[in-house]
C-alpha positions as CSV (number, residue, x, y, z in Angstrom):
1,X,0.0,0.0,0.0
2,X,1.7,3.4,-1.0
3,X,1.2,6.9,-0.2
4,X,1.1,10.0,-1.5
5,X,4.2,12.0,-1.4
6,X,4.2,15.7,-1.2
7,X,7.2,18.2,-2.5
8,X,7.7,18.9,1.1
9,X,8.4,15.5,2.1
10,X,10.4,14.5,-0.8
11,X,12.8,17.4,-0.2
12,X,13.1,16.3,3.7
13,X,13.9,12.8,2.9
14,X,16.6,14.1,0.4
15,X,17.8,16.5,3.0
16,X,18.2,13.7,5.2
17,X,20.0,11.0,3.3
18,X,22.1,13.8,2.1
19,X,23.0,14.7,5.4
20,X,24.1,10.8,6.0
21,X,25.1,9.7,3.0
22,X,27.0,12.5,1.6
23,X,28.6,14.8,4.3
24,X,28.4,11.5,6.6
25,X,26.8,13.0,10.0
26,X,26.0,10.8,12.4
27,X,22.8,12.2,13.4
28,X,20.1,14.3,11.9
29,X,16.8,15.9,13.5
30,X,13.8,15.8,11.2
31,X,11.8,18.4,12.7
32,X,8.1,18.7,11.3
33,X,4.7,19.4,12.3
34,X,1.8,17.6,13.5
35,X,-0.1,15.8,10.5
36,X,3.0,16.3,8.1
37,X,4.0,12.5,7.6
38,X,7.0,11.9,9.8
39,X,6.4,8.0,10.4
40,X,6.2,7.7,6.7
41,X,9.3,10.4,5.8
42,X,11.5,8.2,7.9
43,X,10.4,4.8,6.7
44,X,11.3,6.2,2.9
45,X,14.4,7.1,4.6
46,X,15.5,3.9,6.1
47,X,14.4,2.2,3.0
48,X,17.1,4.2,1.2
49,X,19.2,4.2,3.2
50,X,20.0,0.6,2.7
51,X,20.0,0.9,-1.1
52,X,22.4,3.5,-0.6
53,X,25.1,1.7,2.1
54,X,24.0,-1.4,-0.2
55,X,23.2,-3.8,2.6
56,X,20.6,-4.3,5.0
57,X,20.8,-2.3,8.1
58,X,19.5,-3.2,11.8
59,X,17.2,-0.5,12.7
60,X,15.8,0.1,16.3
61,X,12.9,2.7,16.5
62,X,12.8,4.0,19.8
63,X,9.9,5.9,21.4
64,X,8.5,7.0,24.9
65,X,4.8,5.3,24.7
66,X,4.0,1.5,23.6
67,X,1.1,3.0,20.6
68,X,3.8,5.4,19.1
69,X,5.5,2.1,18.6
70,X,2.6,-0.1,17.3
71,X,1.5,2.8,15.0
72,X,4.9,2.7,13.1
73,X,5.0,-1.0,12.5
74,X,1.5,-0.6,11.3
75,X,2.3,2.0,8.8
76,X,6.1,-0.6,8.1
77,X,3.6,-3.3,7.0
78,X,1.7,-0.8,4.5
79,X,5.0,0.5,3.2
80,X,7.9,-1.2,2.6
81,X,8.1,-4.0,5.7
82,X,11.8,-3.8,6.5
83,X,13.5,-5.1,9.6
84,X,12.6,-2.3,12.1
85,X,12.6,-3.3,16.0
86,X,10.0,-1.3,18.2
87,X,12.4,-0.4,21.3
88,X,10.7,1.2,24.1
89,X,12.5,4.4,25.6
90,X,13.0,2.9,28.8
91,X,14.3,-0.3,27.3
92,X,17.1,-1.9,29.6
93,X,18.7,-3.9,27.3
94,X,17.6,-2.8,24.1
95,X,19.7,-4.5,20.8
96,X,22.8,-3.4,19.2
97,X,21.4,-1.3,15.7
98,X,22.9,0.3,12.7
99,X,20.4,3.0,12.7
100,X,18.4,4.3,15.7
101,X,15.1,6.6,15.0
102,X,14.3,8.2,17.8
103,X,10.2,9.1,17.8
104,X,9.5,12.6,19.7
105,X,13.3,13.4,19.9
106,X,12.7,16.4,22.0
107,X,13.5,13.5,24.6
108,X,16.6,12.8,23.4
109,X,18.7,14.7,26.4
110,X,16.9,12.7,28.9
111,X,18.8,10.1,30.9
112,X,17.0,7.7,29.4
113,X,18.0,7.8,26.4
114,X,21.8,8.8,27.3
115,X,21.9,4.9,28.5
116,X,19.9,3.6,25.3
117,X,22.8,4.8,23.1
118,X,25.5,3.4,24.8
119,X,23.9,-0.1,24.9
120,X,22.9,0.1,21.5
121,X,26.4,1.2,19.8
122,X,24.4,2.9,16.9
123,X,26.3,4.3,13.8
124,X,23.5,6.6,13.3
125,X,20.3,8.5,14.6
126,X,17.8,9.8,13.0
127,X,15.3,12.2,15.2
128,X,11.7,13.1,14.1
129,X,10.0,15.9,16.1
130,X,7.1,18.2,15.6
131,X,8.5,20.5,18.7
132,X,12.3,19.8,18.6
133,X,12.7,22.3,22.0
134,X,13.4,21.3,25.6
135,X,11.5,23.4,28.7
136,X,14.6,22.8,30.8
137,X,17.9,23.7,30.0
138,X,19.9,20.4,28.8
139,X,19.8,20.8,25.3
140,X,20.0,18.7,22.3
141,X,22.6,17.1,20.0
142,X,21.8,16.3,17.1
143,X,24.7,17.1,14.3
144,X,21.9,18.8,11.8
145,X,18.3,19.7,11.5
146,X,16.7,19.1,8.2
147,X,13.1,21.3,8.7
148,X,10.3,21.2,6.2
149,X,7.4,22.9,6.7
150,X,4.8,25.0,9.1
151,X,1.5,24.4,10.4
152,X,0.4,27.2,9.1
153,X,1.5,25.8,5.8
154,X,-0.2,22.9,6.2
155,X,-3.7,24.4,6.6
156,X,-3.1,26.9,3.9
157,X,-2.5,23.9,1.7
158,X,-5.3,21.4,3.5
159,X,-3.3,18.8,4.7
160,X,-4.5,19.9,8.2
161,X,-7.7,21.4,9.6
162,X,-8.2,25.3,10.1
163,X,-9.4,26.5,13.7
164,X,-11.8,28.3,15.4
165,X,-10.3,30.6,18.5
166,X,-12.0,30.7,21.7
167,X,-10.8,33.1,24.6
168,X,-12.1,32.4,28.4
169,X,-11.6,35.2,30.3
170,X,-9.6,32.5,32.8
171,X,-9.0,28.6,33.0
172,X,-10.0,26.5,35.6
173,X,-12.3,23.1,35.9
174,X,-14.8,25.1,36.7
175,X,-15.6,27.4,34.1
176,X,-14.2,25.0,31.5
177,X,-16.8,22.6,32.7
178,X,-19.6,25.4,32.5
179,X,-18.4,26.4,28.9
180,X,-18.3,22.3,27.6
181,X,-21.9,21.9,29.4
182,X,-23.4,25.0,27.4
183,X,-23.3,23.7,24.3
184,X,-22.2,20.2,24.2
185,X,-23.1,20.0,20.4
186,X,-20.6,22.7,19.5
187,X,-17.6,21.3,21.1
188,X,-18.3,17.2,20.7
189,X,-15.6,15.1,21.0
190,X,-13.0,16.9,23.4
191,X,-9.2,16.6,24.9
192,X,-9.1,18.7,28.0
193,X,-5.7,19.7,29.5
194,X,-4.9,20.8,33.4
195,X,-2.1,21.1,35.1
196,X,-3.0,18.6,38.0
197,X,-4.6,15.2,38.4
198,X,-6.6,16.9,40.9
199,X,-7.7,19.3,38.5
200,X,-8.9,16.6,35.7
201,X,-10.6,15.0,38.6
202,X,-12.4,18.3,39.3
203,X,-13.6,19.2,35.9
204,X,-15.0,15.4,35.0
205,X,-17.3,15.9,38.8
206,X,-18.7,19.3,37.1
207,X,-19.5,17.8,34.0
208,X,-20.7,14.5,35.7
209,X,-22.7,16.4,37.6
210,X,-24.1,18.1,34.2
211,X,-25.0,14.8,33.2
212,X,-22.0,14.2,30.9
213,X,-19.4,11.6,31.2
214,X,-15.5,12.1,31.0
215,X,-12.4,9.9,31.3
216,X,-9.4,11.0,33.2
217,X,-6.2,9.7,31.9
218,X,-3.5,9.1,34.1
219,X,0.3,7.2,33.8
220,X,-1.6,5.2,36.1
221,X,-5.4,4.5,34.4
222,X,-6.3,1.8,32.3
223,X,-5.7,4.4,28.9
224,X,-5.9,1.5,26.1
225,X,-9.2,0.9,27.8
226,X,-10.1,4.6,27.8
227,X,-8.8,5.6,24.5
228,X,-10.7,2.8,22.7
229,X,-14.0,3.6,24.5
230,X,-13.0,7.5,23.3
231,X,-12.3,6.2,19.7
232,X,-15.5,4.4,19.6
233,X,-17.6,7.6,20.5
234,X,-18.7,5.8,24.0
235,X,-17.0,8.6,26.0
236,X,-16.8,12.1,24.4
237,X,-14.3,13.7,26.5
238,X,-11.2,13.2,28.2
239,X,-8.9,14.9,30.9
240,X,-5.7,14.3,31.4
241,X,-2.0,16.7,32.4
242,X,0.2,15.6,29.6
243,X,-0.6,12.4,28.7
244,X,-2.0,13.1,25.9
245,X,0.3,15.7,24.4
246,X,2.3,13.3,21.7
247,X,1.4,10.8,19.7
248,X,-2.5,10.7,19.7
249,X,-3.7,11.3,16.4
250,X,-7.4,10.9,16.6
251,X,-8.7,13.1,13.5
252,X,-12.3,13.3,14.7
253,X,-11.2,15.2,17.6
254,X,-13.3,18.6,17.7
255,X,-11.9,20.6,20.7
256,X,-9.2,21.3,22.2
257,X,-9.5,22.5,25.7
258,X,-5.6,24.0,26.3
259,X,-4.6,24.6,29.6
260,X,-2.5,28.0,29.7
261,X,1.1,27.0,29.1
262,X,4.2,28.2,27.3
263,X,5.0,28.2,23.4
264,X,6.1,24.1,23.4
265,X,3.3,22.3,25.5
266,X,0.9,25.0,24.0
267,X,1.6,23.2,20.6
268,X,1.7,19.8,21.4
269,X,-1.8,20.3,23.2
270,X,-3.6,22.3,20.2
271,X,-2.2,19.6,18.0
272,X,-3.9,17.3,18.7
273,X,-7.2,18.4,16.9
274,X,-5.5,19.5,13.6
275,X,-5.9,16.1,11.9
276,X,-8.0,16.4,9.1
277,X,-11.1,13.8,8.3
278,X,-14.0,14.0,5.9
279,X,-16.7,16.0,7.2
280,X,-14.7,18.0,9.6
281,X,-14.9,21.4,8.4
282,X,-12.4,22.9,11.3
283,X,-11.5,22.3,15.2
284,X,-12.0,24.5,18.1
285,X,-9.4,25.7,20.2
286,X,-10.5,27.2,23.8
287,X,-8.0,29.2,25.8
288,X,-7.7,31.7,28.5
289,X,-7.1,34.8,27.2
290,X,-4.5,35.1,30.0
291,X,-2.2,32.2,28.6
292,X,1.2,33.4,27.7
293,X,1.4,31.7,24.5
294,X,-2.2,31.6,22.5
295,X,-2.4,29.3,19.7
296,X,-2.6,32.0,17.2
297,X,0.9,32.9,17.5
298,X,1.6,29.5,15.5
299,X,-1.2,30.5,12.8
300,X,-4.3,32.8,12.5
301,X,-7.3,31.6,13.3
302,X,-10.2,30.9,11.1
303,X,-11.9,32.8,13.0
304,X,-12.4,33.9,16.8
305,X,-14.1,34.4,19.8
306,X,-14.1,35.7,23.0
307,X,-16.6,34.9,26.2
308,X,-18.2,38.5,27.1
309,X,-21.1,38.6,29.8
310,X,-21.6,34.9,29.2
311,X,-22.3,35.1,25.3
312,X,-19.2,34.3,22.6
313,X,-18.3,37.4,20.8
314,X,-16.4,37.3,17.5
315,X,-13.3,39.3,17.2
């Protein structure tokens, strides 16, 4: 099963294997937005790869969660079906590999994955990230960056959905339970981000209370369970901190409820509703108008709004 391959992408993956194969670094960042292909950009890339060292090579892909890893050898199967090893991040004795991808690479300076090099004596890494930037201060070391295109890009071309802006005049459970309980219909299927646990817990009691039913999704919560009952439509909205932030690509996702949060979380979170599906004619983002980073700082909104005397307001 093939896929469609876009000028962007075919300039990346020749960015990338020129970067290898030519000037012979040793690592390369391919940093690219949410919904851009960067599973598929680095399976054409390890596929050439081999034709161009002219034998097989042992790749491990490494990522932080277990469906980051089952979604890649998903889309190997469709593609090309080479001999690529799902490692987990906190592997302990992970195999010995040519090649090492390293999904969401922004974790590359963690401890973690300090250890995973060593034991895996890897010639060369390749890092994908949609949000290659670290909110502490270690930073990252990858040899080059090959970068290929924006969001905003993306949506002006429709390979992502446009947005719709909406401005609380604050964020907490509270009134972010009150604004999903006005009109249910308008937001449908929802992520909700806090900054606690306790938080989550808070908002799925106000809209329990308002008769509607939401998952909290914890490192600690049966989340296969929770995700597939979310999938299915059975549960319409879920609360979690962070957990959600990579790697869940659920394209009937209609809004985004963002906690307020600097420029990296802010577009990991927002994200997450950009995936495009027929019939989805855009996604809503809410914030607080107090946030230090708003969404539209990334890319204008379709259009906005902003909560005034209890009644949205376009801008």
């Amino acid at each position: 099963m093939g896929w469609e391959i876009r000028q962007y992408q075919q300039e990346a993956i020749a960015a990338c294997l020129a970067s290898f194969a030519e000037r012979g670094s040793s690592s390369v960042m391919l940093e690219s937005p949410v919904g851009s292909g960067k599973t598929y950009m680095a399976l054409e890339i390890i596929h050439a790869l081999q034709g161009v060292m002219g034998r097989p090579l042992k790749v491990n892909w490494v990522a932080p969660r277990h469906h980051l890893l089952r979604q890649v050898m998903e889309a190997n199967r469709e593609l090309h079906q080479d001999n690529i090893r799902p490692v987990s991040l906190f592997e302990k004795i992970p195999p010995e590999a040519d090649l090492v991808v390293l999904d969401e690479a922004h974790h590359e300076a963690t401890q973690s994955c300090v250890l995973l090099y060593e034991k895996m004596k890897c010639e060369r890494v390749l890092g994908l990230s949609a949000t290659p930037l670290r909110t502490d201060r270690m930073k990252l070391s990858f040899q080059e960056t090959v970068t290929t295109c924006s969001i905003d890009r993306l949506i002006r071309e429709g390979y992502l959905s446009p947005f719709h802006s909406y401005l609380l005049p604050h964020y907490d459970p509270q009134i972010v339970g009150e604004c999903y309980l006005n009109s249910p219909e308008k937001w449908g299927k929802s992520l909700a981000f806090f900054p606690t646990v306790l938080e989550c817990c808070q908002f799925k009691k106000v809209l329990a209370d308002g008769g509607v039913h939401c998952e909290v999704v914890t490192s600690e919560s049966d989340k296969d369970c929770q995700l597939e009952d979310f999938v299915a439509g059975r549960v319409k909205v879920i609360a979690n901190v962070s957990m959600l932030t990579e790697g869940f690509d659920q394209p009937d996702v209609q809004t985004i409820f963002a906690r307020d949060a600097s420029r990296l979380p802010t577009i990991q979170m927002c994200g997450r509703g950009l995936r495009k599906m027929e019939g989805k004619t855009h996604c809503n983002i809410v914030q607080s108008a107090k946030t230090s980073y708003l969404f539209e700082r990334v890319t204008p909104a379709q259009r906005g709004f902003r909560l005034m005397n209890g009644q949205w307001m376009a801008l």
